[in-house]
C-alpha positions in Angstrom: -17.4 96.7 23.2 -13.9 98.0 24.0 -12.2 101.1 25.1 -8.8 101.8 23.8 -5.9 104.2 24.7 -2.2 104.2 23.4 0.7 106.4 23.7 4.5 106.1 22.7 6.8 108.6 23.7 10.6 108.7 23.1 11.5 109.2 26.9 14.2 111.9 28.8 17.9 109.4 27.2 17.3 108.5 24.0 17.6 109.9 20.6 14.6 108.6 18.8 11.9 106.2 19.4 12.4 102.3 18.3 8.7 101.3 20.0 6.3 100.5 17.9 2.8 99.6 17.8 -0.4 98.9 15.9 -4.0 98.9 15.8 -6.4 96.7 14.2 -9.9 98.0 15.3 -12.3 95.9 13.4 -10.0 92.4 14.4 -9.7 93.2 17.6 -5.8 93.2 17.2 -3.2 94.9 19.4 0.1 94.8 19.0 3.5 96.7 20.7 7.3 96.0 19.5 10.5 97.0 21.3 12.9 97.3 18.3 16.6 96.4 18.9 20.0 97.0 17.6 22.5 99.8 16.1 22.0 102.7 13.7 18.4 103.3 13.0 17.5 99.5 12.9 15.8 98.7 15.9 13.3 100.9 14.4 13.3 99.1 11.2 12.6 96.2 12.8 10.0 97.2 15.1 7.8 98.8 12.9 8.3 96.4 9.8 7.1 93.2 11.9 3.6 94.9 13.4 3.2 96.3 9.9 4.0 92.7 8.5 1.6 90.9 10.5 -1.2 93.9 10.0 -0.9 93.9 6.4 -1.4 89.8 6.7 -4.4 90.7 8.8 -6.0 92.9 6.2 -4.9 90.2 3.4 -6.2 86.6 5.2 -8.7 88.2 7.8 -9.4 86.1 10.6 -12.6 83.9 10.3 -15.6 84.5 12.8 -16.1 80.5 12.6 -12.7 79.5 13.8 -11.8 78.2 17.3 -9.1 79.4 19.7 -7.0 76.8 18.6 -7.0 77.5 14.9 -6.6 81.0 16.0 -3.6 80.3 17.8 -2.2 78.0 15.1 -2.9 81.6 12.8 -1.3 84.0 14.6 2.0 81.4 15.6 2.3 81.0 11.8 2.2 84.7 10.7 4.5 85.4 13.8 6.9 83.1 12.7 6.6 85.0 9.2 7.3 88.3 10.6 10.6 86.6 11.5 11.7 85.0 8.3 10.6 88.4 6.8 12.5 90.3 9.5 15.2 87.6 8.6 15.7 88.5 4.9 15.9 92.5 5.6 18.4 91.9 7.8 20.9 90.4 5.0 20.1 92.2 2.8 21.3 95.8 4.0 24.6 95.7 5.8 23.0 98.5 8.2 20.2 96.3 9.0 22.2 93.1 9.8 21.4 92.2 14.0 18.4 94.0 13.9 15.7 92.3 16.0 12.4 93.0 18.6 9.8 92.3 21.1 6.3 91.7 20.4 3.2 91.3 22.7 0.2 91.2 20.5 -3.5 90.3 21.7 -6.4 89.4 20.2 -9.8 89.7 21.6 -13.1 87.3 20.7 -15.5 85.8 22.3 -15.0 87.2 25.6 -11.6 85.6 25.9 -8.5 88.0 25.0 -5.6 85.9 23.3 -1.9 87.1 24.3 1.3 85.8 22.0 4.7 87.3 23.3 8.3 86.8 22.3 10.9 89.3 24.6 10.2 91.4 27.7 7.6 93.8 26.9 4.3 92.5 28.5 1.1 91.9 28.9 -0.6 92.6 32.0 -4.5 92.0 33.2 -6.6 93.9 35.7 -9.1 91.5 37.5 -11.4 92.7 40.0 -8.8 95.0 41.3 -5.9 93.2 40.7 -3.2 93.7 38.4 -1.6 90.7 37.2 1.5 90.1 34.9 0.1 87.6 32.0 3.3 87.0 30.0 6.9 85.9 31.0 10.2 88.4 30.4 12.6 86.9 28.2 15.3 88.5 29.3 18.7 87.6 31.2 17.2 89.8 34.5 14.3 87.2 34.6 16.3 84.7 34.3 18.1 85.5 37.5 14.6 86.3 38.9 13.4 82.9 38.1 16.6 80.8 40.0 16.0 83.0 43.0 19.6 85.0 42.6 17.6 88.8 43.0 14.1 89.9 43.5 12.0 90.7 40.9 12.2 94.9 41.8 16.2 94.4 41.8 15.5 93.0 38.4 14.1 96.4 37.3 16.8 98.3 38.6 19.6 95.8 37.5 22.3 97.3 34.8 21.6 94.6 32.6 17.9 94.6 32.0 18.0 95.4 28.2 19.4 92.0 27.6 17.1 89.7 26.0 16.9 86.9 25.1 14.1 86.0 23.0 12.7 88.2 19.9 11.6 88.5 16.4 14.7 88.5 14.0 17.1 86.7 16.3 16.9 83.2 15.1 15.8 81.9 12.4 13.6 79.1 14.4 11.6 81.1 17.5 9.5 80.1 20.6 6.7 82.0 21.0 4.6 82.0 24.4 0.8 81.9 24.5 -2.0 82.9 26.6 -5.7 82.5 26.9 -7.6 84.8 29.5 -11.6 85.0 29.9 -12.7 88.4 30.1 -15.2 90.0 32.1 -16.8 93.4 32.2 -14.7 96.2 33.3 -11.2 94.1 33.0 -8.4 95.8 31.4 -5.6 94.3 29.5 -2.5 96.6 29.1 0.2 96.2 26.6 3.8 97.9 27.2 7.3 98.0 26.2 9.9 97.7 28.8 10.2 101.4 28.8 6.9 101.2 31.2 7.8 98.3 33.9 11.8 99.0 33.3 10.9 102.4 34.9 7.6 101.7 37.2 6.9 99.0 39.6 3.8 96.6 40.0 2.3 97.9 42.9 2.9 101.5 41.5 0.8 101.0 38.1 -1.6 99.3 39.4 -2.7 102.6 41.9 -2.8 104.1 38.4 -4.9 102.1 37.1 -7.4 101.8 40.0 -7.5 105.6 40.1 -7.8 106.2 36.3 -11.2 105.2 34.4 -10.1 106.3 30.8 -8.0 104.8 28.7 -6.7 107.4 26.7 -5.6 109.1 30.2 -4.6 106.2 31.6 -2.1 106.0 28.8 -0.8 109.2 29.2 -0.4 109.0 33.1 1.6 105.8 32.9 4.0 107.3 30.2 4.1 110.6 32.0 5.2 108.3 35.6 8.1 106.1 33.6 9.4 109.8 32.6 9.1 111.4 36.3 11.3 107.8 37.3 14.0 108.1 34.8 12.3 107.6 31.6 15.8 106.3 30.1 13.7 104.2 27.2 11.1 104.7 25.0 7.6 103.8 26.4 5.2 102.3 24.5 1.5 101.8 26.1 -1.7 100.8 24.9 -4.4 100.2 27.3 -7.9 98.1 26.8 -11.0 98.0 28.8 -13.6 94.9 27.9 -16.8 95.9 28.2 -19.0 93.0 27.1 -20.2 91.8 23.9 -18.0 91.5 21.0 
């Protein structure tokens, strides 16, 4: 069994919301996208690669009998899809040309929860009290992080954090990172654009997520804490509890 929340919000500086996310229920599929570039296509591009890569979902379901790594090979190849597709939009409409985004999508089985990532919105995993980043930022800030120039909070707070530089609709070959975590009862694996950590340190949602039990409020409480710090992106959340037993 698993609990779900989610919650996108527009935040307090922008004009309109270029998160976007999607559910797959019955697969076990979660997926958030950070949409970037001018006009309205960040949007475009957000929402047409998680509706891409559901609608390929619905159309090749996933087979009960395959193992992770023919699940990984799966979800790398409709990834890599979404890009070509996201690709061929792009020059097409002059409007549209540049358009690109994130995308942190899990998939849970078998009491393992499978992470694929390209750009800086995250996954992160709570273990026995612990909240730990899963996936990497591919950004310019992180890249600074890495080589030891600033700390990772100065990172959050530096004025060139939106930079990335990985994502869907950027290139027309793409590196996507993958992660494999067990699962026990109670963890939680939480999903979020950059709106979230750009705003919110470590230490700070973690608390929150000690303190709060259900996901659907849990949601809502880290959205409502990235707009009380600034809330100068859109903020994208969806939170999942295992329980046992898919």
């Amino acid at each position: 069994m698993i609990k779900v929340g989610y919650s996108t919000n527009i935040g307090i500086k922008r004009k309109k919301n270029e998160d976007a996310y999607y559910i797959i229920e019955d697969q076990k599929v979660y997926m958030v996208a950070d949409g970037v570039g001018g006009n309205n296509s960040g949007e475009v591009a957000s929402k047409t690669s998680v509706e891409f890569i559901s609608k390929h979902l619905v159309d090749y379901p996933i087979n009960v009998n395959w193992d992770e790594s023919i699940i990984k090979g799966y979800f790398i190849e409709v990834i890599a899809k979404a890009n070509q597709n996201l690709l061929e939009k792009a020059s097409v409409t002059d409007i549209n040309q540049g358009m690109a985004t994130t995308l942190v999508l899990a998939y849970l089985f078998n009491e393992k929860c499978l992470i694929f990532n390209i750009g800086d919105s995250r996954a992160y995993y709570f273990h026995h009290g612990k909240l730990n980043q899963i996936t990497e930022d591919h950004s310019f800030v992180n890249t600074l992080v890495k080589t030891g120039t600033i700390t990772k909070e100065e990172g959050r707070l530096h004025p060139k954090k939106n930079i990335i530089t990985r994502a869907l609709g950027a290139e027309p070959k793409i590196e996507i990172d993958f992660f494999s975590i067990n699962l026990e009862a109670e963890d939680l694996v939480i999903l979020s654009t950059d709106g979230l950590h750009g705003e919110v340190g470590d230490n700070t949602i973690e608390d929150i997520v000690k303190e709060e039990k259900d996901m659907q409020r849990l949601c809502n409480r880290l959205v409502s804490i990235a707009n009380l710090q600034g809330g100068s992106d859109n903020i994208t959340v969806i939170c999942l509890e295992y329980e046992g037993g898919i």
